[in-house]
C-alpha positions as CSV (number, residue, x, y, z in Angstrom):
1,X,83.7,87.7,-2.2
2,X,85.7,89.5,-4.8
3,X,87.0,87.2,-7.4
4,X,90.4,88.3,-8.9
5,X,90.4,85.8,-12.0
6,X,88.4,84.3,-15.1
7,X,86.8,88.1,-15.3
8,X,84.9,88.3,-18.6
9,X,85.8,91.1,-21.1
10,X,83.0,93.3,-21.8
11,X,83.3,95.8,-24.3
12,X,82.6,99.2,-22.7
13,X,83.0,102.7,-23.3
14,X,86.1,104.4,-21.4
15,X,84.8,105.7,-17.7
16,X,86.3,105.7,-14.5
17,X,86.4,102.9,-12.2
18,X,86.0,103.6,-8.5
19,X,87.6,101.0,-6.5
20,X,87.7,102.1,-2.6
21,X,88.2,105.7,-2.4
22,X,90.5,106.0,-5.9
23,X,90.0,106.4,-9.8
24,X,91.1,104.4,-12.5
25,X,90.6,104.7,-16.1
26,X,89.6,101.5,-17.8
27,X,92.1,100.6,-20.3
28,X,90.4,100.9,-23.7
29,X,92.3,97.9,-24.6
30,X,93.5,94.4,-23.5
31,X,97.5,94.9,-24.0
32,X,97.3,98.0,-21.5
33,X,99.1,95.9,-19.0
34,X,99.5,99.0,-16.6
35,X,96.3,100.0,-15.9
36,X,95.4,95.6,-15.4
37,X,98.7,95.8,-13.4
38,X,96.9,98.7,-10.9
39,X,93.3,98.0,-11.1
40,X,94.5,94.5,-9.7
41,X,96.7,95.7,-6.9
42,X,93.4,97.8,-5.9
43,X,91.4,94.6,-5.5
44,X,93.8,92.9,-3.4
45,X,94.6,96.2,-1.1
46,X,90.5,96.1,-1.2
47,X,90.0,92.5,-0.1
48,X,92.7,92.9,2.4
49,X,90.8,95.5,4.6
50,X,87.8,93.5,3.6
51,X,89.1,90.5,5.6
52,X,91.0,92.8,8.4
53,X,87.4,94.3,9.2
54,X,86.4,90.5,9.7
55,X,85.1,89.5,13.4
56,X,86.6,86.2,12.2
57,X,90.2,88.3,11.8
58,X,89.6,90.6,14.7
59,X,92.5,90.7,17.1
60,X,92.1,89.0,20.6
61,X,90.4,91.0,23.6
62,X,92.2,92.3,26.1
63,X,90.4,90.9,28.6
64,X,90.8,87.3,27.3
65,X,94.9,87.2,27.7
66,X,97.0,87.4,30.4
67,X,99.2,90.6,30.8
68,X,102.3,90.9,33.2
69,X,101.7,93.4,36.6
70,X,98.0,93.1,35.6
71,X,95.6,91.2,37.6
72,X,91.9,91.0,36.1
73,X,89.1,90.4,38.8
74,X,85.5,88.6,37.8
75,X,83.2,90.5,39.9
76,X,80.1,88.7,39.8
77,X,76.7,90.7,40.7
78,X,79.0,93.9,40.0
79,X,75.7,96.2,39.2
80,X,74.8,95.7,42.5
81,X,75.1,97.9,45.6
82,X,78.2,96.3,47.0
83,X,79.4,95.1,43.7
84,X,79.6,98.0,41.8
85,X,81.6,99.7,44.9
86,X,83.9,96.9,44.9
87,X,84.4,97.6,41.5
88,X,85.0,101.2,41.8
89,X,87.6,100.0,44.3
90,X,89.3,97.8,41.9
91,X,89.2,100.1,39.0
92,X,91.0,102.8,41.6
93,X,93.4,100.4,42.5
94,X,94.7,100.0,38.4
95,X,92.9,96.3,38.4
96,X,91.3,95.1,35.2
97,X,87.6,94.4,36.1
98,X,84.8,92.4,34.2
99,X,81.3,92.7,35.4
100,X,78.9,90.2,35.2
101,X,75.2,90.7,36.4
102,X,71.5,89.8,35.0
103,X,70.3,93.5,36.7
104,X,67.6,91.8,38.5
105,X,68.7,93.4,41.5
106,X,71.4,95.8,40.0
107,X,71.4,98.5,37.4
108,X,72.8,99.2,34.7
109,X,73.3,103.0,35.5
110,X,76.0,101.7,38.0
111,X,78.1,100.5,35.5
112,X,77.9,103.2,33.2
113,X,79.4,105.6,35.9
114,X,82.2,103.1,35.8
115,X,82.2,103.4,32.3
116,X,82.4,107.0,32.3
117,X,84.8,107.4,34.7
118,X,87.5,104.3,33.5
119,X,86.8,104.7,30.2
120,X,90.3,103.6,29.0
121,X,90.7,100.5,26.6
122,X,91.4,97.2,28.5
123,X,90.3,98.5,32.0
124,X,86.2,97.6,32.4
125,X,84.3,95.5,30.4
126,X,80.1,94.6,31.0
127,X,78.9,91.3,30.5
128,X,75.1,91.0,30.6
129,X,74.2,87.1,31.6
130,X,73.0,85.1,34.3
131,X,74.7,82.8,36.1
132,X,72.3,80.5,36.6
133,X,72.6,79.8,32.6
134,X,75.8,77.4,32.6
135,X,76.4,77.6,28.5
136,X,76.8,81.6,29.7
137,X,79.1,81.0,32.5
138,X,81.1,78.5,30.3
139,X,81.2,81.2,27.4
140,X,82.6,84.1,29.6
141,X,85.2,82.3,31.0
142,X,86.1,80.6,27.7
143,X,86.4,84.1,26.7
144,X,88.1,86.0,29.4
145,X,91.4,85.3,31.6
146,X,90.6,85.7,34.9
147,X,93.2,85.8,37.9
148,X,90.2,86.0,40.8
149,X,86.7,86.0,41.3
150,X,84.8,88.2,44.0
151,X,81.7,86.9,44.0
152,X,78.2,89.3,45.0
153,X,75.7,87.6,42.6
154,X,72.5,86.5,45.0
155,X,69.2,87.8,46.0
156,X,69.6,89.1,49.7
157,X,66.5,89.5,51.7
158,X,65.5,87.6,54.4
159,X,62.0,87.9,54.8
160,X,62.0,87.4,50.9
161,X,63.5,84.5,51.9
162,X,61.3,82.9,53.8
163,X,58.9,83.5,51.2
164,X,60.2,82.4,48.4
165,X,62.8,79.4,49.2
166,X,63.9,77.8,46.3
167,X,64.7,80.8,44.7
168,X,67.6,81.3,47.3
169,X,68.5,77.8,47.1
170,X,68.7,78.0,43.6
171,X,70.4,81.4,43.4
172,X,72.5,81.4,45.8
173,X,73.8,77.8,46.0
174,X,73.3,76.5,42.9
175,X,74.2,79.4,41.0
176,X,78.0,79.6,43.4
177,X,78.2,75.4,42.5
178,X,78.5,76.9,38.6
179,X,80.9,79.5,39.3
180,X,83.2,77.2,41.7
181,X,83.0,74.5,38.4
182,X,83.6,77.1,35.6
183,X,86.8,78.4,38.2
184,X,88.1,74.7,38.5
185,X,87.9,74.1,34.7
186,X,89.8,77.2,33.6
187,X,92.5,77.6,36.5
188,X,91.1,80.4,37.6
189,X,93.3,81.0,40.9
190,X,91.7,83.2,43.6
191,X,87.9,82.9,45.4
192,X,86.6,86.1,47.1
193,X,83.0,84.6,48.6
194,X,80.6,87.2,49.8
195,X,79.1,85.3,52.5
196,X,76.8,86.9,55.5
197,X,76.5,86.7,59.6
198,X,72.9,84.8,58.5
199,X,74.7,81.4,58.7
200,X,75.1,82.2,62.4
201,X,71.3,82.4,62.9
202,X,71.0,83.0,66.7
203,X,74.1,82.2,68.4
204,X,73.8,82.0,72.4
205,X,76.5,84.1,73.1
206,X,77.9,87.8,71.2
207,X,80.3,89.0,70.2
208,X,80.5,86.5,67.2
209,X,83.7,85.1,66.2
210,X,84.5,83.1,63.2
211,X,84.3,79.8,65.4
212,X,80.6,80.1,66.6
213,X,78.7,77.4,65.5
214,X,76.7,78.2,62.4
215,X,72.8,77.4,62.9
216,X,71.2,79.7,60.3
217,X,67.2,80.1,61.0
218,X,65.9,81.5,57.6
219,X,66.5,79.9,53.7
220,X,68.9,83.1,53.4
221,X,71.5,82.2,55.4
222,X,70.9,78.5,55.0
223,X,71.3,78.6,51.3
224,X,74.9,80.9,52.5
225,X,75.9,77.8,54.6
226,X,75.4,75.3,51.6
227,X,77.5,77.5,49.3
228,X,79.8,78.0,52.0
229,X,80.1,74.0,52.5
230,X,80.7,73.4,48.7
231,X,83.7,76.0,48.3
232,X,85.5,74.2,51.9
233,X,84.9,70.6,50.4
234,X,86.1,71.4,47.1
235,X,89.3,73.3,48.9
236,X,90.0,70.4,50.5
237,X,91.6,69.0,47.3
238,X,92.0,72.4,45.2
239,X,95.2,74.7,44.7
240,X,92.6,77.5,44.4
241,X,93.1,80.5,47.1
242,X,89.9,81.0,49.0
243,X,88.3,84.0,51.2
244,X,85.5,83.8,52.9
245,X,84.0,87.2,54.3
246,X,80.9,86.9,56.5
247,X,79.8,90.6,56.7
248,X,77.0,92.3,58.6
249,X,74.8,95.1,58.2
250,X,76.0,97.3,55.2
251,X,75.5,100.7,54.7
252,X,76.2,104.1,53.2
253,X,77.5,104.9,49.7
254,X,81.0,105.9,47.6
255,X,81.9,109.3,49.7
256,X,82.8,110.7,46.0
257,X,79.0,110.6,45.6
258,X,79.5,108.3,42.2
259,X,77.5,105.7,43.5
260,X,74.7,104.7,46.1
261,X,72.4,102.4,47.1
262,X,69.2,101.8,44.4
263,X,67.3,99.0,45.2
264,X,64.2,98.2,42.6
265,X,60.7,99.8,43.6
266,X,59.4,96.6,44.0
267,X,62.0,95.5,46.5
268,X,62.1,98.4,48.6
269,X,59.4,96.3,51.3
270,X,62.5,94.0,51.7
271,X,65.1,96.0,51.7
272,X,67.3,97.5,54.2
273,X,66.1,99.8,56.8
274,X,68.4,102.7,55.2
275,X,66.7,102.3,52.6
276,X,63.6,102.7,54.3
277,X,64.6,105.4,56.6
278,X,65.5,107.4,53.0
279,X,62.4,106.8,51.4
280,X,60.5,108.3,54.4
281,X,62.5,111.2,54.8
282,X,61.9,112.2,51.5
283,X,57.9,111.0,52.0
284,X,58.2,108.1,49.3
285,X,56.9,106.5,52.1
286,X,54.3,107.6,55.1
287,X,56.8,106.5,58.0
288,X,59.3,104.1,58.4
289,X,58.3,101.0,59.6
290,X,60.2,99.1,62.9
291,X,59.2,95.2,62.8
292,X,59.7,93.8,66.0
293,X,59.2,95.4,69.8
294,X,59.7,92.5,71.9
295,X,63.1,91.2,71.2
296,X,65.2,90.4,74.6
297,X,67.4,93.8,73.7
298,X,67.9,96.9,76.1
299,X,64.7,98.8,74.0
300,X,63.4,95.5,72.0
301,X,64.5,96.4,69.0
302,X,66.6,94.2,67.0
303,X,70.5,94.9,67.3
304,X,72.7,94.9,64.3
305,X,76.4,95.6,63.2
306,X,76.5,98.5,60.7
307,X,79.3,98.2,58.3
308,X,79.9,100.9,55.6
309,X,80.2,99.7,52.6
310,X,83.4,101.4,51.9
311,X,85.0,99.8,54.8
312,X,83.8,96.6,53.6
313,X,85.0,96.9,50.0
314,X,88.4,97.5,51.6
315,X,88.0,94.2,53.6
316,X,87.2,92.5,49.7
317,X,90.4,94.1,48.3
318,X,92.6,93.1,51.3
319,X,91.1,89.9,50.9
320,X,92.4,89.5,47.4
321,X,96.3,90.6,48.3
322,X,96.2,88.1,51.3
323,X,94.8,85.2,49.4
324,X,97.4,82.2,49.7
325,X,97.0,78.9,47.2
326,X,95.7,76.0,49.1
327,X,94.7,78.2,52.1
328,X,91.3,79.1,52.9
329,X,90.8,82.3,54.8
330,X,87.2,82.9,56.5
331,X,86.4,85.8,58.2
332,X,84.0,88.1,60.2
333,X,83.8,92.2,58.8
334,X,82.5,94.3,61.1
335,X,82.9,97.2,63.1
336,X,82.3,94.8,66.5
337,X,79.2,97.0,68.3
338,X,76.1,96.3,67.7
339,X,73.2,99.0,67.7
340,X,69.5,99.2,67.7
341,X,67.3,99.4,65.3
342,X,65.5,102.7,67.9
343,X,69.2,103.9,67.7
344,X,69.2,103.5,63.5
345,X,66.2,105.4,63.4
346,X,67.1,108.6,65.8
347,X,70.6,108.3,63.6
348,X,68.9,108.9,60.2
349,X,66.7,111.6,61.5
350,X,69.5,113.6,62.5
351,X,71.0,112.8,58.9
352,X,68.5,113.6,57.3
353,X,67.0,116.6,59.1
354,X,63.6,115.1,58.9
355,X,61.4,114.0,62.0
356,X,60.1,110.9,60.3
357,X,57.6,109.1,61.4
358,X,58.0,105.7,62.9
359,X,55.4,102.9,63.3
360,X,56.3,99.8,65.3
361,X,54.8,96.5,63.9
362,X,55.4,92.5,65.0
363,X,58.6,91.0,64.1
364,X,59.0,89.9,60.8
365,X,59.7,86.0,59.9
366,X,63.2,85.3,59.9
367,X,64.8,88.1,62.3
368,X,66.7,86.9,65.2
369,X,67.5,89.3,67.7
370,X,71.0,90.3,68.3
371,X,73.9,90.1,66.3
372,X,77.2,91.9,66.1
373,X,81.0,90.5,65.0
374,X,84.3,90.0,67.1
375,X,86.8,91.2,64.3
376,X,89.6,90.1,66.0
377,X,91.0,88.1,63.7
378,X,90.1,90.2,60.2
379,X,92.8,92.6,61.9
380,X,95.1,90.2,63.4
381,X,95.4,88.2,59.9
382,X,94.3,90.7,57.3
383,X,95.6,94.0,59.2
384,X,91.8,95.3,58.5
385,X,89.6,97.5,60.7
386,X,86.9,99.3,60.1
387,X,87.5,102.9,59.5
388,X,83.4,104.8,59.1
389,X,82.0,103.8,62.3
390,X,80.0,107.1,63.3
391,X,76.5,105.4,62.1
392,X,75.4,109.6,61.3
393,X,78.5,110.4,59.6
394,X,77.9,107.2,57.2
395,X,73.9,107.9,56.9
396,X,74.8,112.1,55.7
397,X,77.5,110.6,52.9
398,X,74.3,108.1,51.4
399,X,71.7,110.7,52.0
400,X,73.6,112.8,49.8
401,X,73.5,110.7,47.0
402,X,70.0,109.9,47.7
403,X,68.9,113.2,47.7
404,X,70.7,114.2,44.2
405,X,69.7,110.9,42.9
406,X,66.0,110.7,44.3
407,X,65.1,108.1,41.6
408,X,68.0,106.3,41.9
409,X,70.4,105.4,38.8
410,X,67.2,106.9,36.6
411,X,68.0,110.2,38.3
412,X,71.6,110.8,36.1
């Protein structure tokens, strides 16, 4: 603190005085108003960028006002493999975008290719924080105006699931119940929910539509149904518009080659079978192993829906412009034909150029045996369809960045 009065005169030889970046003599004596007159206005002009360089005087972010023709989307888990394409999206499409993830699942070399590619002021901010943490949650939207909210943030393996329960409940569920709250309290207008064809579990009859009963078999999709539930119930009595999308089997990467799929070492057991496939063409991995031989499928393999992820991204972002206030939208993304997991395989071999090696093992806990969407109404409603639906053509764009990036996001 500088103090501008009740200074004491010392007697002094005559010697410059260096206030800031300027020289003044000292006034050899008392009556030389002049020089009092300037070294005074020095102190002020001194103490004036003292207290403009103060975080207490700092000048409002960006991203905590509201600005006209600009609509800034929370994108929860936005390190992630989806989430950091649906952010790449947003960014694209001239939306202001604030990440949010704890990288337990995501990295943070995602978000720095953001970074590097929208580095303009006002356009992508990265919040490090869990959202399990509700002082956190409360803090960041205390801080930040938000228009919408996609929301990615859970852990999203099945067999994982089966394994470890509670974390799911508590992750998924529990951690949605303090984003829905935090949304509530601050207005926040718009609900993107990334949900998953899990909460079907095993319906008796396929294609799925968006009526079939939901009967999830594995704490994944269960703990998807209970978030689900909470978001319709609260809707019921909310001005908040909300999209639901229940998606499928994801796959591929950003056909610019910016980013890919990097799932944690430790996770790679659990994770997808792309992932798998990729590790084992590039012999990470002996073989690539199929769980499950027996399923009542036309080569007993499990049958999935493959999504790219682009395709789905463009579902979120549709999603988003349809959104209606006191409407709830819930939907099925998906390409509508399922294939096997044989048919995966001889796919990624061709993609890769590699003969991998395949062993077949019993079913894993948790898998049901055929699923694949209707997306009737995604179109009909959302005028949405999915545009990458050659499963090679979608493997070749995410073996590229696989095989530039071999260690993922460590790789750049």
């Amino acid at each position: 603190m500088l103090s501008l009065f009740g200074v004491r005169s010392q007697r002094r030889n005559s010697r410059a005085l260096s206030v800031g970046d300027m020289d003044y003599l000292e006034p050899k004596t008392k009556n030389n108003l002049m020089g009092k007159l300037l070294l005074l206005a020095s102190l002020v002009i001194l103490a004036i960028i003292v207290i403009s360089r103060s975080s207490s005087f700092t000048s409002p972010s960006v991203f905590s006002q509201r600005e006209e023709g600009v609509t800034h989307v929370l994108v929860t888990g936005g390190a992630g493999y989806i989430g950091s394409h649906a952010a790449l999206r947003l960014l694209k499409d001239s939306y202001r975008v604030t990440i949010v993830d704890n990288l337990s699942r995501g990295n943070l070399g995602a978000v720095k290719v953001l970074q590097e590619l929208f580095p303009q002021t006002g356009r992508l901010q990265f919040i490090y924080a869990d959202l399990g943490d509700p002082a956190a949650v409360e803090k960041i939207f205390s801080e930040n105006s938000f228009d919408a909210v996609m929301h990615f943030a859970a852990v999203a393996y099945v067999g994982e699931s089966t394994l470890y329960p509670l974390k799911y409940y508590h992750n998924i569920t529990s951690n949605t119940l303090g984003v829905l709250e935090a949304m509530a309290r601050h207005k926040v207008k718009k609900l993107i929910y990334s949900s998953t064809c899990a909460t079907y579990g095993e319906p008796e009859k396929m294609p799925i539509t968006e009526d079939t009963p939901q009967a999830p078999i594995n704490p994944y999709g269960k703990a998807k149904k209970m978030a689900e539930d909470m978001i319709l119930d609260f809707s019921k009595n909310s001005e908040m518009a909300v999209m639901i999308l229940r998606y499928f089997n994801v796959i591929g990467s950003d056909p610019g080659g910016r980013l890919g799929e990097a799932p944690r070492p430790e996770l790679r057991e659990q994770g997808r079978i792309s992932g798998a496939c990729f590790d084992a063409a590039r012999g990470f991995i002996p073989g690539l192993q199929v769980k499950g031989t027996d399923y009542k499928t036309s080569d007993g393999t499990c049958i999935r829906d493959y999504i790219d992820v682009t395709d789905l991204v463009d579902a979120h972002v549709k999603a988003l412009q349809k959104a209606q206030p006191r409407k709830v939208g819930i939907y099925n993304v998906g390409t509508g034909k399922g294939r096997s997991v044989k048919e995966f395989v001889e796919a990624c071999k061709k993609a890769t150029g590699v003969e991998i090696k395949v062993d077949f093992l019993p079913r894993r806990p948790g898998d049901y045996a055929e699923v694949y969407s209707d997306p009737t109404k995604i179109l009909r409603d959302l005028n949405w369809t999915a545009q990458y639906t050659n499963l090679q053509n979608s493997l070749e764009v995410a073996w590229r960045w696989q095989k530039i990036h071999p260690h993922g996001y460590a790789s750049y």
